[in-house]
GUKOLGU-679478 format. One line per 8 residues: number of its first residue (from 1); their letters; for each residue x, y, z of N, C-alpha, C. Coordinates in nm, 4 decimals, always signed. Layout:
NUM> A> X/Y/Z/X/Y/Z/X/Y/Z; ...
***
This chain:
1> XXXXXXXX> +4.7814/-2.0021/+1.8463/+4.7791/-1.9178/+1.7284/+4.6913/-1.9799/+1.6187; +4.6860/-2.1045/+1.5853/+4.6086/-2.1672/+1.4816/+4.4938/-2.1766/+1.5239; +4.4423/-2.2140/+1.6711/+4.3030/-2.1793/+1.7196/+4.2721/-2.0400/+1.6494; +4.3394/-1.9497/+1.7450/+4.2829/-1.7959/+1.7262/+4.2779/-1.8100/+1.4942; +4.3075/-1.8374/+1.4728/+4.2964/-1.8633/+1.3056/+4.1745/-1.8796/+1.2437; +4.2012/-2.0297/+1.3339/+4.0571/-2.0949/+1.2907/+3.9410/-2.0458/+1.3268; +3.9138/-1.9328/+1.4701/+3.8276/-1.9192/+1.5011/+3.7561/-1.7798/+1.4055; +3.8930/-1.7374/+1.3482/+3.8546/-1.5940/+1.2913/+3.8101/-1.6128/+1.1858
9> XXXXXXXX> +3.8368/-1.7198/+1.0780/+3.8175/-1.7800/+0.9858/+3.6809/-1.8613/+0.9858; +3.5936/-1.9287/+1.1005/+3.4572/-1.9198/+1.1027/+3.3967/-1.8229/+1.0855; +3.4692/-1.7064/+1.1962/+3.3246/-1.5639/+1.1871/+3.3430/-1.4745/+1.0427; +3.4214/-1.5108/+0.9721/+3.4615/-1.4483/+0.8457/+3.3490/-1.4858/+0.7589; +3.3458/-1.6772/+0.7698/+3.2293/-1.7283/+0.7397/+3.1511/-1.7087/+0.7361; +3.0681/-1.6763/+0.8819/+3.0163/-1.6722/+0.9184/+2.9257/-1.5385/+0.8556; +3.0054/-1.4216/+0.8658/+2.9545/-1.2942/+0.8378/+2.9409/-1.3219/+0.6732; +3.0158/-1.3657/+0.5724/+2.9907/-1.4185/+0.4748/+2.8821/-1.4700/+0.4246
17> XXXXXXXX> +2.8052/-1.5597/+0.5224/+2.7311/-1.6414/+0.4944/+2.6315/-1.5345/+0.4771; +2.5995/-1.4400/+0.6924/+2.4968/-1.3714/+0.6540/+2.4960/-1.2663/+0.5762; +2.6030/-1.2680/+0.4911/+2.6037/-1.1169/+0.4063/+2.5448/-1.1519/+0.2603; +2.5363/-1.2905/+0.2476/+2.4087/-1.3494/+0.1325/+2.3127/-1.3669/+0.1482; +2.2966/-1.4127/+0.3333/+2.1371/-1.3768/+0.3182/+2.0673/-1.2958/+0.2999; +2.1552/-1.1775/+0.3623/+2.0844/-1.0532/+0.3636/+2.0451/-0.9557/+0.2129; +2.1556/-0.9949/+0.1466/+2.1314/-0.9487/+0.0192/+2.0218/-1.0116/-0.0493; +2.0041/-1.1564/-0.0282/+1.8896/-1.2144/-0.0944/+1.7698/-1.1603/-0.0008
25> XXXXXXXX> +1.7312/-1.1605/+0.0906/+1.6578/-1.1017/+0.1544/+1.6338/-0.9584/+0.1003; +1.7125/-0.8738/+0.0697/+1.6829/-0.7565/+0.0321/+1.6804/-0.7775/-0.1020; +1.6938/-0.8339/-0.1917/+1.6643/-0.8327/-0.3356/+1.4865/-0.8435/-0.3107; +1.4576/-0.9820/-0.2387/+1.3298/-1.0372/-0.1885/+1.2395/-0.9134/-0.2058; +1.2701/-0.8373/-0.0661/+1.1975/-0.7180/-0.0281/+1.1751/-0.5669/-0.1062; +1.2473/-0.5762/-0.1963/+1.2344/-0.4825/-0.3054/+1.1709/-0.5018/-0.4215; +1.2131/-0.6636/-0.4759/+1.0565/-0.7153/-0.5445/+0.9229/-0.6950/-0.4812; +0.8823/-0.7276/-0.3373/+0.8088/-0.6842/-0.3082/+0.7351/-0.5768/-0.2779
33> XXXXXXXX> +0.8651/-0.4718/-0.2273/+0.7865/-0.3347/-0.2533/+0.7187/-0.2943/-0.4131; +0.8390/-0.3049/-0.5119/+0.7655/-0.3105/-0.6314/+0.6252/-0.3447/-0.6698; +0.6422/-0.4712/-0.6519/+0.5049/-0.5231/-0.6459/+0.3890/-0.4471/-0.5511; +0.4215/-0.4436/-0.4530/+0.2775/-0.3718/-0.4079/+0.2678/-0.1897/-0.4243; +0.3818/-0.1700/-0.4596/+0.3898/-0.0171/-0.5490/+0.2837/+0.0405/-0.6957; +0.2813/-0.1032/-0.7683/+0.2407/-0.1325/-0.8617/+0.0695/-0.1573/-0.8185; +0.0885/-0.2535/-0.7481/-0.0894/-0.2796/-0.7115/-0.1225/-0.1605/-0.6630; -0.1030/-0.1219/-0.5752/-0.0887/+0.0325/-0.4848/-0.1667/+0.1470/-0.6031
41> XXXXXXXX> -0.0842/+0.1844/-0.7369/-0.1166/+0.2868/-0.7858/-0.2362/+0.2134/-0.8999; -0.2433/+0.0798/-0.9073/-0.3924/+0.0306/-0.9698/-0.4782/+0.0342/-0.8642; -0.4898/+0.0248/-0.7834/-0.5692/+0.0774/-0.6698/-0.6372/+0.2037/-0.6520; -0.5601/+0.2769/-0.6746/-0.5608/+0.4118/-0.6640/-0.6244/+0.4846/-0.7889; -0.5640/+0.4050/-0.8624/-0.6549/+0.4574/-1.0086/-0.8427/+0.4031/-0.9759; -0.8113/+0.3082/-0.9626/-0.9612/+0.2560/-0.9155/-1.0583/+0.3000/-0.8788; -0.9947/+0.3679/-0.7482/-1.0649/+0.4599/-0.6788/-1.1757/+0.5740/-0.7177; -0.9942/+0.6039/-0.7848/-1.0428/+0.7512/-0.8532/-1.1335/+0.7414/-0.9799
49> XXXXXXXX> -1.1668/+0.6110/-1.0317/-1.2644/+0.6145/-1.1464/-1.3657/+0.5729/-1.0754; -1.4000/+0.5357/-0.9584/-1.5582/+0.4755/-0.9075/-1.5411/+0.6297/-0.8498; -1.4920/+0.7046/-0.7948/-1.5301/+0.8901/-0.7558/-1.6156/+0.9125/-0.8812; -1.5369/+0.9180/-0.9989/-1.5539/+1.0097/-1.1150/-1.7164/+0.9058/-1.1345; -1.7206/+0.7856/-1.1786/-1.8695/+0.7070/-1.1705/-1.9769/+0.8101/-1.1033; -1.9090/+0.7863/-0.9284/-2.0422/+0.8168/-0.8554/-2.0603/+0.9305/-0.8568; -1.9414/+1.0259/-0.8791/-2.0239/+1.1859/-0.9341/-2.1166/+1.1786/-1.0298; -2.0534/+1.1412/-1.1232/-2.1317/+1.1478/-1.2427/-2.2396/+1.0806/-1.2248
57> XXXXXXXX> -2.2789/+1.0057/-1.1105/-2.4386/+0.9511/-1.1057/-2.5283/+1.0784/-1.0116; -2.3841/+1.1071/-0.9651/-2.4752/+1.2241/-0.8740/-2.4963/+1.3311/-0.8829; -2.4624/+1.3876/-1.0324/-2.5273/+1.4823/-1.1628/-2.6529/+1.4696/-1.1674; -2.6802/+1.3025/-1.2355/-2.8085/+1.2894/-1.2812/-2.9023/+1.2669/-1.1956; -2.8999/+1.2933/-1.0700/-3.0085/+1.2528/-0.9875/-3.0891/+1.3831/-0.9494; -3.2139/+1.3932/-0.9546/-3.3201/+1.5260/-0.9683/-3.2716/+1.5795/-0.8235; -3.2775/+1.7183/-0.8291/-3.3005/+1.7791/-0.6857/-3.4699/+1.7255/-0.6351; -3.4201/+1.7109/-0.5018/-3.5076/+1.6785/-0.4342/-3.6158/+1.7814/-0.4189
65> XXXXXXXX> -3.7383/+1.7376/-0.4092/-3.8548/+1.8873/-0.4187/-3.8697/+1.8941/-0.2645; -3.8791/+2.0212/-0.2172/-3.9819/+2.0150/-0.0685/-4.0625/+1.9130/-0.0536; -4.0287/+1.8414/+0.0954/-4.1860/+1.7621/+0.1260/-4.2780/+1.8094/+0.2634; -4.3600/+1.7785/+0.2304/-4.4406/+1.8456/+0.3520/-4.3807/+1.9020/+0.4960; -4.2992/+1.7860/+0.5593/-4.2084/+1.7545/+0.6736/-4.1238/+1.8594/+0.6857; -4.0658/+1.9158/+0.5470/-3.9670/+2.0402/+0.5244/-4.0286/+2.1086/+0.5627; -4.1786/+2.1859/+0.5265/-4.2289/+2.3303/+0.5249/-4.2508/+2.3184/+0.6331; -4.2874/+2.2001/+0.7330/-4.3303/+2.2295/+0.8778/-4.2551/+2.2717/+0.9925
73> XXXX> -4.1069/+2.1583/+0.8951/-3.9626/+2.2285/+0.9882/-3.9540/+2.3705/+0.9794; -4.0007/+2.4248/+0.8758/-3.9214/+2.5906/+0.8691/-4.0263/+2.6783/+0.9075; -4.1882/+2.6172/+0.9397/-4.2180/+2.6945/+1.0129/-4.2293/+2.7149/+1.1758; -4.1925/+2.5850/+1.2090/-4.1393/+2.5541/+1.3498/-4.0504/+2.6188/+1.4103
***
């Protein structure tokens, strides 16, 4: 009977023990999602301002005129 005690009284421990790791582990992993949640949507902003840049460069760039090579394609 004091065996069977003692033994229940390790895995009690036992599950104890891993029921802190796991919580620290998951505190861990939720800082980290945060964190890359955060980089994630500066990222994303990023993006979307080098789009808005390279449109806007690709406003100012002249239409291209016919070159010779063109008129020969279209009469080909």
């Amino acid at each position: 009977m004091s065996s069977e005690f003692h033994q229940l009284s390790e895995k009690v421990a036992q599950l104890a023990a891993m029921t802190q790791s796991l919580r620290r582990e998951n505190a861990d992993l939720r800082l980290n999602v945060a964190a890359l949640t955060t980089e994630n949507a500066e990222l994303s902003q990023r993006m979307d301002e080098a789009h808005q840049r390279v449109a806007a460069l690709l406003e100012k760039l002249p239409v291209a005129a016919p070159t010779l090579l063109d008129n020969e394609e279209e009469t080909a």
